[in-house]
PDB file of N, CA, C and O in Angstrom:
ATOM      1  N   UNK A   1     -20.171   8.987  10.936  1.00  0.00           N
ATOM      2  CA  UNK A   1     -19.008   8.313  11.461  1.00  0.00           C
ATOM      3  C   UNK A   1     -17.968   9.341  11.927  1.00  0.00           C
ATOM      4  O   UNK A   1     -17.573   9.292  13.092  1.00  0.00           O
ATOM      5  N   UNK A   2     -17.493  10.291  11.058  1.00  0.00           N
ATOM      6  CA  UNK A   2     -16.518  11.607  11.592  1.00  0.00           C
ATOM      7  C   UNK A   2     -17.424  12.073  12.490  1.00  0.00           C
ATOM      8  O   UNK A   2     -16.783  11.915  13.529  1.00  0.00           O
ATOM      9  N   UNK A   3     -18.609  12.600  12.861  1.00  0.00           N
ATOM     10  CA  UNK A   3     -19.413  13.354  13.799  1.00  0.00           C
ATOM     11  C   UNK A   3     -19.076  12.661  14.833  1.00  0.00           C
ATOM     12  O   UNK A   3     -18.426  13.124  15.770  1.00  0.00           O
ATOM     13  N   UNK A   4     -19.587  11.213  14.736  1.00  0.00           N
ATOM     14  CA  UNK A   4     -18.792  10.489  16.093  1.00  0.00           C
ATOM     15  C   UNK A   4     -17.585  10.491  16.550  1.00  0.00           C
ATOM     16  O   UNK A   4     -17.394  11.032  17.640  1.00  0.00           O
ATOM     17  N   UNK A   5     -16.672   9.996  15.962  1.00  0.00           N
ATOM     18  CA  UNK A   5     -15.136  10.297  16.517  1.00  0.00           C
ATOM     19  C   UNK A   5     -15.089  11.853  17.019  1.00  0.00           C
ATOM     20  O   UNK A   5     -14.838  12.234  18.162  1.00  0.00           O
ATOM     21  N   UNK A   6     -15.317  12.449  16.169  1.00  0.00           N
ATOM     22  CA  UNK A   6     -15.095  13.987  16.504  1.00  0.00           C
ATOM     23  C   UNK A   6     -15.563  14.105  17.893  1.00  0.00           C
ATOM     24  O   UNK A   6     -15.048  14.895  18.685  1.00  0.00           O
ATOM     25  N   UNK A   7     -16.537  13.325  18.191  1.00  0.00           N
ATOM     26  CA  UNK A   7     -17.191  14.043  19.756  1.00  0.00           C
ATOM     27  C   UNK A   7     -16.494  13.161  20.387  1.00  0.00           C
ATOM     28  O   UNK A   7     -16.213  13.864  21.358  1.00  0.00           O
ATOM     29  N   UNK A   8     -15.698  11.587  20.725  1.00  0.00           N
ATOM     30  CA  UNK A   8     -15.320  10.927  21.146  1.00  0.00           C
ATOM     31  C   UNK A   8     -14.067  11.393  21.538  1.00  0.00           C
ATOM     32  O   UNK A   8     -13.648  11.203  22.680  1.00  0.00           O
ATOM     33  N   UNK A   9     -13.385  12.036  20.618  1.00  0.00           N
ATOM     34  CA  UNK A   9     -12.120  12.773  21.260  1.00  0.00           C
ATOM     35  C   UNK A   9     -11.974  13.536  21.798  1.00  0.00           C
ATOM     36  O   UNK A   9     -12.468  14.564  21.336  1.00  0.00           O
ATOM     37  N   UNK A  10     -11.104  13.694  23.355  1.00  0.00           N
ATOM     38  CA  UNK A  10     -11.142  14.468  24.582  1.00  0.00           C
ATOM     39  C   UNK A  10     -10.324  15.917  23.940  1.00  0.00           C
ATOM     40  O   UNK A  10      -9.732  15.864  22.862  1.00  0.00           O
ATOM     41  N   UNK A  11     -10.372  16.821  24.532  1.00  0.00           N
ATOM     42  CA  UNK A  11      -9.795  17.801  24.097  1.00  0.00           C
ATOM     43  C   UNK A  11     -10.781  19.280  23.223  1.00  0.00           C
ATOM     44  O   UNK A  11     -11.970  19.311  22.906  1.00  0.00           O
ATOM     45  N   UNK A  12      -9.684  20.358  23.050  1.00  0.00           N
ATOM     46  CA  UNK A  12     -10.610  21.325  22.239  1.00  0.00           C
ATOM     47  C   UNK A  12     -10.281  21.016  20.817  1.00  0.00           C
ATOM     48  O   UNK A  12      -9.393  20.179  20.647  1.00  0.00           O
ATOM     49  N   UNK A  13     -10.888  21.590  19.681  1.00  0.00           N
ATOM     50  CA  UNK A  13     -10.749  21.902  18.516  1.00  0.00           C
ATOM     51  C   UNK A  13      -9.383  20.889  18.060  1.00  0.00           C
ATOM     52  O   UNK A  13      -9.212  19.708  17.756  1.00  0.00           O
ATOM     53  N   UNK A  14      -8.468  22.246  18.232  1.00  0.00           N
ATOM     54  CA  UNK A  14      -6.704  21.853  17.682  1.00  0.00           C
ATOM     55  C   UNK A  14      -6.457  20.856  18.139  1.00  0.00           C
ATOM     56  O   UNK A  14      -5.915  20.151  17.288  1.00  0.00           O
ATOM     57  N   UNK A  15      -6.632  20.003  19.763  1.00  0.00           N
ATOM     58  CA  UNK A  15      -6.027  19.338  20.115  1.00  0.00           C
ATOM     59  C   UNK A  15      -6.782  17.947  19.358  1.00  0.00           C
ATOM     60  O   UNK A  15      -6.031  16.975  19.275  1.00  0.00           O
ATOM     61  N   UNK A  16      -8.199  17.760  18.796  1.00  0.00           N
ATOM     62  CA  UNK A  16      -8.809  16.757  18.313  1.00  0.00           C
ATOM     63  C   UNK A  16      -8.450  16.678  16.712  1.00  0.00           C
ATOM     64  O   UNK A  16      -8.498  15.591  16.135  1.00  0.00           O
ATOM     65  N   UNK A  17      -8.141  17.712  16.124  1.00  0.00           N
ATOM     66  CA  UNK A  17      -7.375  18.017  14.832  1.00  0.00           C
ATOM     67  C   UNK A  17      -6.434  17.484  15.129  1.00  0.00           C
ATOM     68  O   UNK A  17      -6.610  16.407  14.560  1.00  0.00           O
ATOM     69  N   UNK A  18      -5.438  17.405  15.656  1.00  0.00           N
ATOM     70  CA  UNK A  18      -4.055  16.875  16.169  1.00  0.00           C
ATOM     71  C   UNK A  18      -4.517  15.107  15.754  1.00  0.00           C
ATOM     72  O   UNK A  18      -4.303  14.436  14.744  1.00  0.00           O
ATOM     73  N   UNK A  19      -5.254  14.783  17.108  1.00  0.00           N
ATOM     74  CA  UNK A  19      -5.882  13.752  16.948  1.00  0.00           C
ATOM     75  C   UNK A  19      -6.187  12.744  16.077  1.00  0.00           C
ATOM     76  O   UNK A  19      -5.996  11.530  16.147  1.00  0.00           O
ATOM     77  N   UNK A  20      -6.826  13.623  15.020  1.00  0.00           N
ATOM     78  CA  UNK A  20      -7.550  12.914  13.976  1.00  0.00           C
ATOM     79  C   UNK A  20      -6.171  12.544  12.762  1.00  0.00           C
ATOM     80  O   UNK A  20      -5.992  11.516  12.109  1.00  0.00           O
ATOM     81  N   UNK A  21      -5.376  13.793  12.800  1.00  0.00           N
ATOM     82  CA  UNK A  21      -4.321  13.759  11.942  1.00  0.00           C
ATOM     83  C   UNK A  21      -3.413  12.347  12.286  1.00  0.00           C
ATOM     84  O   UNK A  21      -3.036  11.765  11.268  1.00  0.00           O
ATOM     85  N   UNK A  22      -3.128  11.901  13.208  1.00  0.00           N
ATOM     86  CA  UNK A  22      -2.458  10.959  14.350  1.00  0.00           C
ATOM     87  C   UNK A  22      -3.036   9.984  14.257  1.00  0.00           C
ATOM     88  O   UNK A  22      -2.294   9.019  14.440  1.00  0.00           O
ATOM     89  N   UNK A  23      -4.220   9.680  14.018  1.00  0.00           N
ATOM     90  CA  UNK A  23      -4.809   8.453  13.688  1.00  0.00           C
ATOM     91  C   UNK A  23      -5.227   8.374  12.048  1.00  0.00           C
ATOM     92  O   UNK A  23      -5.298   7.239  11.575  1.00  0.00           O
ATOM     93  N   UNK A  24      -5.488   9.448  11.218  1.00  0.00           N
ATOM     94  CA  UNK A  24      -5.279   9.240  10.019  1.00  0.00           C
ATOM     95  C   UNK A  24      -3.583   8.162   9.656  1.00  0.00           C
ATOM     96  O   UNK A  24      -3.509   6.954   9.426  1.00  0.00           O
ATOM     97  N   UNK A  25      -2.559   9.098   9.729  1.00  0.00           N
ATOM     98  CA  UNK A  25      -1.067   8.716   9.825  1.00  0.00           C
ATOM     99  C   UNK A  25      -1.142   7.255  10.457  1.00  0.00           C
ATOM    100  O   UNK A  25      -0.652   6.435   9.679  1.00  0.00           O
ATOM    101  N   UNK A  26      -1.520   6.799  11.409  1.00  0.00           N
ATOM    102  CA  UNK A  26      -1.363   5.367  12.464  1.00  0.00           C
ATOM    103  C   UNK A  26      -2.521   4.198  11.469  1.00  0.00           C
ATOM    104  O   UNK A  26      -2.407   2.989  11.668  1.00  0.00           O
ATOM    105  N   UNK A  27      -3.421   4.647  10.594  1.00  0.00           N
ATOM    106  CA  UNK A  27      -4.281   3.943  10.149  1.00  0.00           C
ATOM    107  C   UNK A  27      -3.116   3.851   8.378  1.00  0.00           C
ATOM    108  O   UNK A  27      -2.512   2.865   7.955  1.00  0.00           O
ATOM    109  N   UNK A  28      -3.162   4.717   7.997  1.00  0.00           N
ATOM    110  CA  UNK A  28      -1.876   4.477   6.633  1.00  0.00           C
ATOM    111  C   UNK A  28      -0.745   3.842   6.897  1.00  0.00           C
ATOM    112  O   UNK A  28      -0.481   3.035   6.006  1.00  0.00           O
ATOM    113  N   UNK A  29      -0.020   3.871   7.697  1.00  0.00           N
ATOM    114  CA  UNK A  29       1.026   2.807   8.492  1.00  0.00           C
ATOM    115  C   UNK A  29       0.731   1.665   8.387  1.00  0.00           C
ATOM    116  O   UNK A  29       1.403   0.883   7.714  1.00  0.00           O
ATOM    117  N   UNK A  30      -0.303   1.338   9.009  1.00  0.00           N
ATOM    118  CA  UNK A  30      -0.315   0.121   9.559  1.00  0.00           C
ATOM    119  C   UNK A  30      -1.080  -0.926   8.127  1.00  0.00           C
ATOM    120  O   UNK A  30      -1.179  -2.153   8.121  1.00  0.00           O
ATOM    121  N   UNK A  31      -1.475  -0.071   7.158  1.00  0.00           N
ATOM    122  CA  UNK A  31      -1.963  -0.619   6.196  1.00  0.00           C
ATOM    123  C   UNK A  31      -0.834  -0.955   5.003  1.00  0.00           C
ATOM    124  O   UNK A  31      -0.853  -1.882   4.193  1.00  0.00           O
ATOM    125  N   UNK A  32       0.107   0.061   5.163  1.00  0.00           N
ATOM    126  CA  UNK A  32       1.383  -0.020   4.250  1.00  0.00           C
ATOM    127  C   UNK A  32       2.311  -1.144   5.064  1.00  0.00           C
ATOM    128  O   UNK A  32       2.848  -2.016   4.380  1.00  0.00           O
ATOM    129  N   UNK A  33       2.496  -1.145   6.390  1.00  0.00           N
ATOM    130  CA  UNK A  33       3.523  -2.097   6.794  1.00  0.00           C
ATOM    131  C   UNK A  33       2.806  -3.237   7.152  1.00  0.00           C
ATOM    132  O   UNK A  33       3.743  -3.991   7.414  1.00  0.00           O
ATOM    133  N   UNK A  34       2.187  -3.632   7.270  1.00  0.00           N
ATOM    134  CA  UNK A  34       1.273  -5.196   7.713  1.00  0.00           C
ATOM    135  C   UNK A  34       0.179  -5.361   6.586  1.00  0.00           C
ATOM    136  O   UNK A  34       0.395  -6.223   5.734  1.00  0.00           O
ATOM    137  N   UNK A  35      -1.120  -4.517   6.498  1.00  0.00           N
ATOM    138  CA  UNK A  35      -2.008  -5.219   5.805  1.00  0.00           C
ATOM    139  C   UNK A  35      -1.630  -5.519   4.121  1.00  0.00           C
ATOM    140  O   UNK A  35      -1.777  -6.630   3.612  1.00  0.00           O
ATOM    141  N   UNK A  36      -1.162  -4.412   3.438  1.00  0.00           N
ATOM    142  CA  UNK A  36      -0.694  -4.767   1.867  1.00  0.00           C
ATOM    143  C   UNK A  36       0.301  -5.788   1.539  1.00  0.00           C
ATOM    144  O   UNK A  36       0.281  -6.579   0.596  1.00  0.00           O
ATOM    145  N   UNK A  37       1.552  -5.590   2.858  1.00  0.00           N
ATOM    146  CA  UNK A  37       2.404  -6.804   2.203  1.00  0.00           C
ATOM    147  C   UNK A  37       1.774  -8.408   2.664  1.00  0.00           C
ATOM    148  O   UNK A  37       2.111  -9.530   2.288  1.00  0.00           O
ATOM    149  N   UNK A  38       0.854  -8.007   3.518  1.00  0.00           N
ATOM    150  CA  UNK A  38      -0.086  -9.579   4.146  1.00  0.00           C
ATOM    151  C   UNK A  38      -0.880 -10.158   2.874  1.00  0.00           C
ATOM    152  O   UNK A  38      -0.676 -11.266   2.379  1.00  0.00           O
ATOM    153  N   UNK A  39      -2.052  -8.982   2.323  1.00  0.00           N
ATOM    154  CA  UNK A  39      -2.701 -10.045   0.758  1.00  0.00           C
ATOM    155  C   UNK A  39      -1.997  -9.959  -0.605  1.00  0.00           C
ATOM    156  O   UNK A  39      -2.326 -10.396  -1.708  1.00  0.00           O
ATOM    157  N   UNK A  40      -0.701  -9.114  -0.102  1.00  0.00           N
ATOM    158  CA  UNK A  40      -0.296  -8.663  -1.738  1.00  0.00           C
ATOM    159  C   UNK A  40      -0.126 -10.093  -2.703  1.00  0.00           C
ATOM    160  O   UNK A  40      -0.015 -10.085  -3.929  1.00  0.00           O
ATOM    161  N   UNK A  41      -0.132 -10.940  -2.093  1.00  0.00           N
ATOM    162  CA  UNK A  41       0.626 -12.304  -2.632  1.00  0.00           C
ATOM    163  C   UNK A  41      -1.122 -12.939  -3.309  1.00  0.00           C
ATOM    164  O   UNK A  41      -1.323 -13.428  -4.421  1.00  0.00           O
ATOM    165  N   UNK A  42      -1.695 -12.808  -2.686  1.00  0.00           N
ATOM    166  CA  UNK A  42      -3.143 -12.861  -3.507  1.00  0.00           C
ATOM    167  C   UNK A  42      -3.959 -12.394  -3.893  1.00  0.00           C
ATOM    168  O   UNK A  42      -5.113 -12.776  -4.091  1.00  0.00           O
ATOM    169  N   UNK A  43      -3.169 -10.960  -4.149  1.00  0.00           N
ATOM    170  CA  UNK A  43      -3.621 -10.324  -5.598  1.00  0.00           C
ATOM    171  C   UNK A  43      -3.568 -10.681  -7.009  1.00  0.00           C
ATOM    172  O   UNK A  43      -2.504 -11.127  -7.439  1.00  0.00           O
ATOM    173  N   UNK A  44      -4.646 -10.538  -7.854  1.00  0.00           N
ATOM    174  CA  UNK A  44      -4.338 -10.598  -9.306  1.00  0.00           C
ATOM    175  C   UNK A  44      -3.468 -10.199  -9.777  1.00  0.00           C
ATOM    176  O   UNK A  44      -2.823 -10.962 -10.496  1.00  0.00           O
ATOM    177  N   UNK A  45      -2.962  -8.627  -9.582  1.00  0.00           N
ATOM    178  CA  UNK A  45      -1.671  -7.731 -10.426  1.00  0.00           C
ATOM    179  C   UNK A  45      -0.659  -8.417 -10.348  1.00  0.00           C
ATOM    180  O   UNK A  45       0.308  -8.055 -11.018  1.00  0.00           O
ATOM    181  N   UNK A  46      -0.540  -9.739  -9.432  1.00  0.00           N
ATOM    182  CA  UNK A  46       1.283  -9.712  -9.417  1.00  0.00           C
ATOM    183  C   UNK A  46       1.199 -11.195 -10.268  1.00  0.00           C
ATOM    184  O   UNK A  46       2.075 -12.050 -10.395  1.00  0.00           O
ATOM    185  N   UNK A  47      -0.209 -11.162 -10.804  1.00  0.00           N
ATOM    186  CA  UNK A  47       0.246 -12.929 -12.529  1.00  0.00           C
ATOM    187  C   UNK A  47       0.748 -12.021 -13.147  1.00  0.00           C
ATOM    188  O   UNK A  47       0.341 -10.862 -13.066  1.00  0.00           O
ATOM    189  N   UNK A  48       1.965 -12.488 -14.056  1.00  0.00           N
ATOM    190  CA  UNK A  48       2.799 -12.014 -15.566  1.00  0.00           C
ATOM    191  C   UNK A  48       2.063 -13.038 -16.267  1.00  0.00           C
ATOM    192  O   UNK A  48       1.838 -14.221 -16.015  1.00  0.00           O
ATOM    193  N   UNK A  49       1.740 -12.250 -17.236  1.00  0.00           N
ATOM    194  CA  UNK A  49       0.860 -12.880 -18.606  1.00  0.00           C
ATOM    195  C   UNK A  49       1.932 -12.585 -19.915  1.00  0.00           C
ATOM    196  O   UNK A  49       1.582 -13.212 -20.915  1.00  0.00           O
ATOM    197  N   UNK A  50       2.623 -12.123 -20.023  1.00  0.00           N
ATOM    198  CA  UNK A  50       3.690 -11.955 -20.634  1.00  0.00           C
ATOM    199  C   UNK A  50       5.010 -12.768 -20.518  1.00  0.00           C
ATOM    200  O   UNK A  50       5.883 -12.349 -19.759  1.00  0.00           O
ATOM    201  N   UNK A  51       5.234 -14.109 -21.356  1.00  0.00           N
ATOM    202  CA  UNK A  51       6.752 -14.722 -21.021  1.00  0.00           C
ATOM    203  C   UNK A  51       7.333 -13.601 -21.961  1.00  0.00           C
ATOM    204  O   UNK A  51       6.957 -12.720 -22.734  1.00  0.00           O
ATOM    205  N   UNK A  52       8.276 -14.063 -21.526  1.00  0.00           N
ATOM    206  CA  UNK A  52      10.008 -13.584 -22.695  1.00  0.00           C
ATOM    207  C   UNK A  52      10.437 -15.640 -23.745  1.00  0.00           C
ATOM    208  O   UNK A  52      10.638 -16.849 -23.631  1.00  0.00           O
ATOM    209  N   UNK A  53      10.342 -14.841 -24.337  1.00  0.00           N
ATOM    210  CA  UNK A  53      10.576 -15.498 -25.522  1.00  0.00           C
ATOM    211  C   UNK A  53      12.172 -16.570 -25.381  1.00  0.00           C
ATOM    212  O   UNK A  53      12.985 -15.653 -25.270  1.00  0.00           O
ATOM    213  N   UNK A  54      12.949 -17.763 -25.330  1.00  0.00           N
ATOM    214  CA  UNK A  54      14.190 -17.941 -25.445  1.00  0.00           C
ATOM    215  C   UNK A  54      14.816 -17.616 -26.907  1.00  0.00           C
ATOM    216  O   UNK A  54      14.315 -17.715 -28.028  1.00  0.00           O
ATOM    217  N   UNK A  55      15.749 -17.307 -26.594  1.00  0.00           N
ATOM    218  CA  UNK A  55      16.678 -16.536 -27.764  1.00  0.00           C
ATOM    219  C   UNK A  55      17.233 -17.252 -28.291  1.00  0.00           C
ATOM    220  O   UNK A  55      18.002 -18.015 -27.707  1.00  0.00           O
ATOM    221  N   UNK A  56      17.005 -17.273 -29.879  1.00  0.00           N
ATOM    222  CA  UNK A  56      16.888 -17.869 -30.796  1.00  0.00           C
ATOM    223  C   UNK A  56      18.821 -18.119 -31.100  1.00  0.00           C
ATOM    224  O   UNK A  56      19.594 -17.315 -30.580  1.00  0.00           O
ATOM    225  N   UNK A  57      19.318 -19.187 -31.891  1.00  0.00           N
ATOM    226  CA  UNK A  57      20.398 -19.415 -31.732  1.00  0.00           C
ATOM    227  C   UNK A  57      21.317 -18.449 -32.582  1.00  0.00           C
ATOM    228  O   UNK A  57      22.521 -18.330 -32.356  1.00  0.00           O
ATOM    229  N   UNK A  58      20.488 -17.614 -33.809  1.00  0.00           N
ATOM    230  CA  UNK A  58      21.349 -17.036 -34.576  1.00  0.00           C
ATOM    231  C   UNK A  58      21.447 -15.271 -34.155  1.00  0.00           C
ATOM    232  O   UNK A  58      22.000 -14.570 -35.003  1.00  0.00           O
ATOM    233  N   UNK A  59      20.966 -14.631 -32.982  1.00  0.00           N
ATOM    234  CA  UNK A  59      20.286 -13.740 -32.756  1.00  0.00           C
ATOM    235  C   UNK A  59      21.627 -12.846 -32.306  1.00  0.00           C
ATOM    236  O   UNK A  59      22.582 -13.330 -31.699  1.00  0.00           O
ATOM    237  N   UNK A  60      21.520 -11.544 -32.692  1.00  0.00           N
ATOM    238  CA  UNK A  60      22.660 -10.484 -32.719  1.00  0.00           C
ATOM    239  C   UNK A  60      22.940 -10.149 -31.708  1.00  0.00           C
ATOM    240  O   UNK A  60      23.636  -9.137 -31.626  1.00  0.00           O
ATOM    241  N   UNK A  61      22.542 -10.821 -30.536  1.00  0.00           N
ATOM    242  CA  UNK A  61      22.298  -9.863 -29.181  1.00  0.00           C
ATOM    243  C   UNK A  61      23.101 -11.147 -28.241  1.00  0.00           C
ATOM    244  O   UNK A  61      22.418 -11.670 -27.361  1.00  0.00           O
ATOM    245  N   UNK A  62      23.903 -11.419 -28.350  1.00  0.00           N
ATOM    246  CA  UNK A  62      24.975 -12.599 -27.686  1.00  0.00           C
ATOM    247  C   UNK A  62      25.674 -12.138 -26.845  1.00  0.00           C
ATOM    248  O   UNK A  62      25.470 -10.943 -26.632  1.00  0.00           O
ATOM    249  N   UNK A  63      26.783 -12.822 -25.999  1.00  0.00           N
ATOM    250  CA  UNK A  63      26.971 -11.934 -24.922  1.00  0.00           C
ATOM    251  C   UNK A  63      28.211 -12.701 -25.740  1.00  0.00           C
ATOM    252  O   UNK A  63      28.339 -13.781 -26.316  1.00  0.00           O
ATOM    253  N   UNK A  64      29.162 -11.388 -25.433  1.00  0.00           N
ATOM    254  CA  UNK A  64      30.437 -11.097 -25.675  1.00  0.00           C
ATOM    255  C   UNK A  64      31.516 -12.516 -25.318  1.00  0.00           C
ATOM    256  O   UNK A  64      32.732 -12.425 -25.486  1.00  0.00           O
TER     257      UNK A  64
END
């Protein structure tokens, strides 16, 4: 798959290094600003399995 791109891109050496770097960067982008916040919502990690407890009536921690 890299052997291919590599020959697919016009240019010498540095300028396909350039390249590859530029589409590495444009492929992490586009996965951080569109694809993660698109399924994040139907992911497992974001159930809380943990409630908080309601605070009991005699409890030291009252608000002023």
């Amino acid at each position: 798959m890299y052997g291919s791109l590599w020959r697919l891109l016009p240019g010498r050496w540095p300028v396909k290094a350039l390249q590859c770097v530029m589409l590495v960067i444009g492929v992490v982008a586009l996965c951080f600003l569109w694809l993660f916040p698109a399924i994040a919502p139907y992911m497992p990690f974001n159930d809380n399995t943990i409630a908080t407890a309601p605070a009991s009536p005699g409890s030291t921690t009252s608000a002023p």
